[in-house]
N, C-alpha and C positions, 0 to 999 in steps of 0.2 A: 504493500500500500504506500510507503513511503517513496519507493521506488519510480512509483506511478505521477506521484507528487510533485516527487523533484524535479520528473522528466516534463512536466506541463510548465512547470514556475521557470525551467531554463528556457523552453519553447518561449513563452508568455513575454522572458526575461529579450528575449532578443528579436522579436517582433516591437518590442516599445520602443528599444535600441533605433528605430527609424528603415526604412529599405532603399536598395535601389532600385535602378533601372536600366537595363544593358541592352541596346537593338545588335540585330546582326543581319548579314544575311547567307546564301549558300555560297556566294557565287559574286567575285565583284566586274567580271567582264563576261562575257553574255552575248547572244545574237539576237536578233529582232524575233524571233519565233521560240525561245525559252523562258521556261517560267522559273522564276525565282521566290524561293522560301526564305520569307521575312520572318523575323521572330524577336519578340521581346521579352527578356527573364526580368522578373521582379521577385530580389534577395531577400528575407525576410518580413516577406509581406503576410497580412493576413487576410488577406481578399484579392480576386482580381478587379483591375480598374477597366473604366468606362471609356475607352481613349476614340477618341477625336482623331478621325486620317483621312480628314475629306483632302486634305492637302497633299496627298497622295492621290489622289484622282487625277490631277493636271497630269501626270505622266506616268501615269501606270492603274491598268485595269485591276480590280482585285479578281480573282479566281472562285476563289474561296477563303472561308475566314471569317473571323478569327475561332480558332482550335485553342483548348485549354489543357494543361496537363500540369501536374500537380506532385514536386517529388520534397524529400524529405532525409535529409544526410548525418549523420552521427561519426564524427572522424576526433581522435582524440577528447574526448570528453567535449566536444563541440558543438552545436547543432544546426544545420543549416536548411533552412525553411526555402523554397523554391518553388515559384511558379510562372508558366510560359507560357502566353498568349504569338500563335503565329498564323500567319497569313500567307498566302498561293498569289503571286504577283504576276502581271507579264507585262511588259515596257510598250510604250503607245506609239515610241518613234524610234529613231536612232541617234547617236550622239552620249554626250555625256550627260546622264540622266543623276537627281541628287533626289534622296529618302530624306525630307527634314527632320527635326530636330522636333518630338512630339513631348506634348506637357504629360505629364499622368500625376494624376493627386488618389490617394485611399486614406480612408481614416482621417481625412485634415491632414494629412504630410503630403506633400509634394515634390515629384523628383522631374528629371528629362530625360528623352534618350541626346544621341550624340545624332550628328548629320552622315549620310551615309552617300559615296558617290560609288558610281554604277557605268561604264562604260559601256554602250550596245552599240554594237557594229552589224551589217548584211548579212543577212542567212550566207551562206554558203554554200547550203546545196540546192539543185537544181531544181524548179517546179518537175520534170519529169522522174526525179529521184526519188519524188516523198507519194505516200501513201494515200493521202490527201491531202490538196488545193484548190485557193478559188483565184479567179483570175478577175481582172476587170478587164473588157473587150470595147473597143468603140468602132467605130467604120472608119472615121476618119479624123486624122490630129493638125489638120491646119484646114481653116473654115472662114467666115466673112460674119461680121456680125449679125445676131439674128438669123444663122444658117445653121439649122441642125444637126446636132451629134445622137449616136443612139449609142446609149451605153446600156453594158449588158452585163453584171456579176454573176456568174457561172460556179459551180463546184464540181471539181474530179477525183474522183475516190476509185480506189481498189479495193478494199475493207469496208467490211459495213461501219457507219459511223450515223451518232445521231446529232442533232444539230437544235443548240439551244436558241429561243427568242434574241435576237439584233436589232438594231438601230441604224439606218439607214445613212451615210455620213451625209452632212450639207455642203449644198455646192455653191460656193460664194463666187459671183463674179456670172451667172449662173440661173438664166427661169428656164424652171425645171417642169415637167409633166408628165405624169406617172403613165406609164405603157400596159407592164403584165405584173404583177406581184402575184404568185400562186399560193394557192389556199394549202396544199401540199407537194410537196416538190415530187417531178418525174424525172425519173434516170432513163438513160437509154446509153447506149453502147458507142464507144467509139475510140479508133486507134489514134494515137501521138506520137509520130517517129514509130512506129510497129512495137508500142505497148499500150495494151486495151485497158481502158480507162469506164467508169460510169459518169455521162456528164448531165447536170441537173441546173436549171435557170434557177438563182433564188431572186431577181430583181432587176425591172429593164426597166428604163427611164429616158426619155428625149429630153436632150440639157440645151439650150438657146444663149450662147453669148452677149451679154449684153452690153461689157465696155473692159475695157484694156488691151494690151497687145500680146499677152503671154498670160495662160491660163494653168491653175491644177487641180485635179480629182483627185481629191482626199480618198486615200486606200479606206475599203471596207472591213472589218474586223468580226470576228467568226469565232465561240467557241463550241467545242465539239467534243462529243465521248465516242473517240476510235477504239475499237476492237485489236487486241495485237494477242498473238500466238503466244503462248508458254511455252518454252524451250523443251524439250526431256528428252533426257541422253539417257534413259533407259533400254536396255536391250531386247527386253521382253517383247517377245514377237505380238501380244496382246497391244501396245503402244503403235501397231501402224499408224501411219502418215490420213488414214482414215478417219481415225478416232482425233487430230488434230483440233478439228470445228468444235468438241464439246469441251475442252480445254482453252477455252479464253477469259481474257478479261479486258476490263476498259482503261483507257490512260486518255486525262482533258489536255486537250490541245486548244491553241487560240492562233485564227488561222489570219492571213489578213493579203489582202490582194497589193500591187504595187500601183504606187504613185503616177497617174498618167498626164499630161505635159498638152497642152492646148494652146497652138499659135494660130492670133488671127492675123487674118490677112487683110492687106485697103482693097479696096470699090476701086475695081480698076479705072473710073472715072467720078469728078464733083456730083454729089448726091443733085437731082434735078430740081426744079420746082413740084410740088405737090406731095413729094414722097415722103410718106408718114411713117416710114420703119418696116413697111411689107417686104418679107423675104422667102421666097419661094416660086411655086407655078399657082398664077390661079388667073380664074374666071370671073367677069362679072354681070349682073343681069336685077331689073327692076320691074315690080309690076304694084297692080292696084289689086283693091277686092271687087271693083268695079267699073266698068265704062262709061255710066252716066248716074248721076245723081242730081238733088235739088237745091236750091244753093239754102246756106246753114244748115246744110246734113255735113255728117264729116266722112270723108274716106281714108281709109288706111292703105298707105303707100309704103314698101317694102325695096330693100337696097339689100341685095343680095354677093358675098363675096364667096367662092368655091373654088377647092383647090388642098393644095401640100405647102405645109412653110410654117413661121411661125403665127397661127391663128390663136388669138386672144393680144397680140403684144402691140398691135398698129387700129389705128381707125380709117374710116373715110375721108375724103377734105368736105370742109363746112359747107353744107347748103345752103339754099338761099333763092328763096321763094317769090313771089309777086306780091305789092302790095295790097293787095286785095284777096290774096289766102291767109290767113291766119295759120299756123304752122307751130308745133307744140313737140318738145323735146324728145327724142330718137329712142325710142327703149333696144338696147343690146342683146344678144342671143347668138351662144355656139354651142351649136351639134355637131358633138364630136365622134368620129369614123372610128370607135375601139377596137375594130378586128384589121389593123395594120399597123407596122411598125413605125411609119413616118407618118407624125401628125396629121392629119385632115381633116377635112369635116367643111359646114359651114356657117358664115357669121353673117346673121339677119341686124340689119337695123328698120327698126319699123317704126314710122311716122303716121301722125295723126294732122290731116289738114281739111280743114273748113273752108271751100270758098264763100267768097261775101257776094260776088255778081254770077250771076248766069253768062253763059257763053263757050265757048270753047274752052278746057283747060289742058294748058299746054306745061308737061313736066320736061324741061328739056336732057340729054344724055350727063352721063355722071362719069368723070374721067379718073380713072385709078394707076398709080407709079405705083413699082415695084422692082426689084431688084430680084433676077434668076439666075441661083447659083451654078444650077449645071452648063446653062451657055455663057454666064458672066458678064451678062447683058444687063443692062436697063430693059425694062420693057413699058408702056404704055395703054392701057386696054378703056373701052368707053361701051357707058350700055347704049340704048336705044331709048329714044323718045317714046314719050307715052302722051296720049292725049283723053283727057275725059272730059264729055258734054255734060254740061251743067243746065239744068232747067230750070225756067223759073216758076215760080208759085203763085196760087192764087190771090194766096192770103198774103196781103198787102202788110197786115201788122207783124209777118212773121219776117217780112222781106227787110222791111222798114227796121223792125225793131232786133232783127236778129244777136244772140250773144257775141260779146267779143272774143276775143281767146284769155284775156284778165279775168271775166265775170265767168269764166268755164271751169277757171282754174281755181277761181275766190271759191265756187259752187260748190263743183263738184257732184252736184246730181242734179236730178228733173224740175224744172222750174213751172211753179203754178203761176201762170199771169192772173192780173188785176180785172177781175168781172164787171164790165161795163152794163150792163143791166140794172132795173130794178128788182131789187130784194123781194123776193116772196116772206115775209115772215109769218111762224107761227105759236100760237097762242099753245103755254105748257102750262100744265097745273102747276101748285106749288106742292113741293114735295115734306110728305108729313114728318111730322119730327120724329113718329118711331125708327124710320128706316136712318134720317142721321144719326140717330143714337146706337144704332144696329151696327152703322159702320166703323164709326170712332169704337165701338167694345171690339169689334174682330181685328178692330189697327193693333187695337194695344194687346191684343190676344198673340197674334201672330209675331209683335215687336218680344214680347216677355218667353214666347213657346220656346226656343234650343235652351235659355235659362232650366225653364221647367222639366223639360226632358230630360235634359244634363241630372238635374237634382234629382227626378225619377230611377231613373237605370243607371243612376253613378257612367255615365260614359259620356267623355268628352269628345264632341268629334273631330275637335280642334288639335287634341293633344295627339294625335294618332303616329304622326315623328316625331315627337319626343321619347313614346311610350316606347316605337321600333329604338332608336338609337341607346335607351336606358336598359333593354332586354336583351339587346344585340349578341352581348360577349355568353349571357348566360343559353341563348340558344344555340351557339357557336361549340360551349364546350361540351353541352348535351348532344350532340353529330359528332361529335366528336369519339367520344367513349363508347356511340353505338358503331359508328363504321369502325373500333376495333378488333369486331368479330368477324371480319374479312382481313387475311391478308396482303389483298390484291386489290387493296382501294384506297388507291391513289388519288382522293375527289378533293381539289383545288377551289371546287365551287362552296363548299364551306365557308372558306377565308373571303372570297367575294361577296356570297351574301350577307357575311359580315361585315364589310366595307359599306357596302352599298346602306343596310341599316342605320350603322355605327353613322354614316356620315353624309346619307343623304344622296349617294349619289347617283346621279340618270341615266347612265349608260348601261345598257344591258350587255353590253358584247366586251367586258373589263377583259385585258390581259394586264403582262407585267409593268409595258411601257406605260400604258395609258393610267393605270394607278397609280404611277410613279409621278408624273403629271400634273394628276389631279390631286395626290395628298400631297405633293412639294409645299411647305410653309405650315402645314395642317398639323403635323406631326415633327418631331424632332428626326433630326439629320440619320444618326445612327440607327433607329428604329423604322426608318423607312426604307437604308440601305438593307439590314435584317429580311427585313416582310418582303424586299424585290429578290434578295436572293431564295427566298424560303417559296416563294411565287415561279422563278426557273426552273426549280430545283422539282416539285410536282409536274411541273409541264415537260422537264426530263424523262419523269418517269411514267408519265401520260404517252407522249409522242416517242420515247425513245429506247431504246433497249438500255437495261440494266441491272447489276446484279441483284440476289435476293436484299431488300430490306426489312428492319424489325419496324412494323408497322405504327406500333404501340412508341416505340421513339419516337420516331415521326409524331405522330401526333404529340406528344407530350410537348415537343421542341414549339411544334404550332400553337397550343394551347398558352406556352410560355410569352411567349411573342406579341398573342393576341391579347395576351389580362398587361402585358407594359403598356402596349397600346392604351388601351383602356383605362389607364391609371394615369396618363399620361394627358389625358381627355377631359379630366373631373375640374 
């Protein structure tokens, strides 16, 4: 007993003593495609700490992380208390990369680690050396402003591999327009230098230059649970090369395409008068809903552009009407061509014009500039005149007094003109005073009722998110405890219904990014980073192959996660 005693009061004795803090890492030079194990020991501590590493985001992805492990040393009557928070790093760029100098406080003491520098230099081996890669592919790397590129992130695998939620990078310098994003990626077969490869689109996107003279597409980054063979130099003839497939396991990789390089080129001549930034092949053409109308009826007249190029990023030149049509702002519209790779479709502008006189109405043609990259021309193109007969009317008051296009706009709907006749009027009783008293009791009936009802059936109908976000965590961890009587259930929808409760939010289609989005600011830094990894890590093992896990952990880890949250909230 005494023994027991002493060994707590020296533990106790050198835990008060104060701790450190020591970072390290595996590896201080490194390739752009290796992950590096960070780790921090805290010497006579007696907790782990809450540490703060958003500052490690600028240049390096975390993996995975933070791992806790917990050891305990007895050397000459000594005792030394030990505990290691460490982290799965992989580097964002190349160059000389620096781990800062992080605070950690436990117990009201305060310590730092030290600064940590990291050199990362070019993979080395070859995109057809590795197992798998993604690439970024364009059509073409020297373009004209406003002439389109088609870029296309591809993955090529030999080994089965599964592939976590990404982030698409931004392309700065860059209007971008989404092409194909697949709901699940297909492989299909295909040789590179005569070794057979699976090649799978994960994201193809038309990008439009929109100013500078040298351009670049920020690489895409990728991480992924490959499959790799277990070695066994057993002899046993039971160990064929057969039985190889039921002997795997996974190792995470973070994969990331290279840097592509975008020059533009000048307009082999002075941009002309007219041209509004249209660049590509197109057509143009105008028409009416009508041929003839009455004058103050309005027709709607339609400016029609069709064609390939950049559509949405130019307009028409200004029209400009007769004064005696009244003529009311353009409304915009592009229908877009989604079953091809270069943008199309077309762009409606549709007008609303009123003539004031009867007679002939004459629309005269509408001239459009453009810039075509494939012959590197100027080009020119004008619709066709339109004409609509206008009729007069009988009604003299209607001609005479017709709306302006001010009092259409002030309006806004159907106007009652002023009844020049004599009033018919007619003779009403007066109405008895029971039915006013009848009214004024059902006002106040109807004003006091949700009161009364409330107080009747105790239910608010007001309170009905409050009641959701105040229940949320407690129906969260009851799914919880029942899906542990399945192995095999993996349900991520748990944690969302509990978002959406918890926090009110609208979207039905939640994954990791768009949560990460919508609670940025809502919740604290580190408990957000937690629940986005605890969010991959289900959709891992949804979409992805992986080994057997202890189910009941898992959950416990989520139930952990979700009452911080919740405590974090009050």
């Amino acid at each position: 007993m005494l023994k027991v005693f002493f060994l707590t009061f020296i533990i106790n004795l050198s835990i008060g003593l104060g701790f450190s803090a020591t970072a390290s890492v595996d590896k201080n030079r490194c390739t752009i495609d290796d992950i590096i194990s960070f780790k921090i020991e805290f010497e006579n501590a007696d907790s782990f700490s809450n540490i703060d590493i958003s500052s490690l985001i600028k240049d390096f992805a975390v993996i995975s992380g933070p791992s806790q492990q917990t050891s305990m040393q007895w050397i000459n009557g000594k005792v030394t208390n030990s505990r290691i928070m460490s982290w799965s790093l992989s580097p964002k760029r190349e160059g000389r990369l620096v781990i800062p100098r992080l605070n950690v406080q436990i117990s009201g003491k305060k310590s730092a680690t030290k600064e940590i520098v990291v050199f990362v230099s070019q993979s080395q081996k070859k995109e057809t050396d590795l197992d798998v890669f993604i690439s970024a592919e364009i059509n073409k790397e020297s373009v004209y402003i406003g002439e389109q590129i088609t870029l296309t992130y591809s993955i090529y695998r030999k080994v089965e591999c599964s592939i976590e939620p990404f982030e698409i990078p931004k392309f700065p310098g860059f209007w971008s327009e989404e092409l194909f994003r697949p709901n699940q990626i297909k492989f299909k077969n295909i040789a590179i230098n005569g070794v057979q490869y699976q090649k799978g689109i994960l994201y193809k996107v038309a990008l439009f230059p929109i100013s500078g003279k040298e351009l670049e597409i920020e690489p895409l980054s990728l991480k992924i649970q490959k499959q790799k063979k277990k070695k066994r130099r057993s002899r046993d003839p039971f160990f064929d090369p057969f039985f190889d497939s039921f002997f795997t396991e996974t190792e995470t990789k973070i994969l990331r395409s290279k840097k592509r390089e975008i020059f533009i080129k000048d307009y082999p001549q002075s941009r002309p008068i007219g041209f509004t930034g249209a660049v590509g092949d197109f057509k143009i053409s105008t028409a009416t809903d009508t041929d003839s109308i009455n004058v103050n009826e309005a027709i709607t007249f339609r400016v029609i552009v069709e064609g390939t190029g950049n559509m949405g990023l130019f307009t028409i030149p200004k029209m400009s009407f007769a004064d005696d049509i009244d003529q009311f702002p353009p409304k915009e519209n592009f229908e877009k061509n989604v079953f091809r790779d270069e943008l199309s479709g077309k762009m409606i502008w549709e007008y609303i014009l009123v003539p004031r006189v009867s007679g002939k109405l004459s629309i005269p043609p509408i001239s459009f500039t453009f810039f075509n990259p494939k012959i590197e021309k100027w080009q020119k193109i004008s619709s066709k005149p339109i004409s609509v007969f206008v009729k007069n009317t009988n009604d003299n008051y209607l001609t005479s007094n017709g709306l302006t296009k001010r009092e259409i706009e002030v309006l806004g709907k159907d106007i009652k003109y002023i009844y020049n006749g004599n009033p018919v009027l007619k003779h009403i009783n007066s109405t008895p005073y029971n039915y006013i008293f009848l009214i004024y009791f059902l006002s106040i009936l109807i004003f006091f009722l949700p009161n009364i009802l409330s107080y009747i059936i105790g239910y608010n109908l007001d309170s009905m998110p409050a009641r959701l976000s105040k229940n949320a965590l407690k129906k969260a961890l009851n799914k919880l405890k029942t899906s542990d009587t399945r192995s095999d259930n993996f349900d991520n929808k748990i944690i969302y219904q509990y978002l959406k409760d918890k926090f009110q939010l609208h979207s039905y289609n939640l994954d990791a990014i768009s949560t990460k989005d919508q609670l940025r600011g809502r919740i604290n830094d580190q408990a957000l980073e937690e629940l986005i990894e605890l969010l991959k890590l289900y959709e891992s093992f949804i979409y992805g192959k992986k080994e057997t896990i202890d189910i009941h952990s898992l959950n416990q880890k989520t139930a952990s996660i979700l009452e911080r949250i919740d405590k974090s909230c009050l």
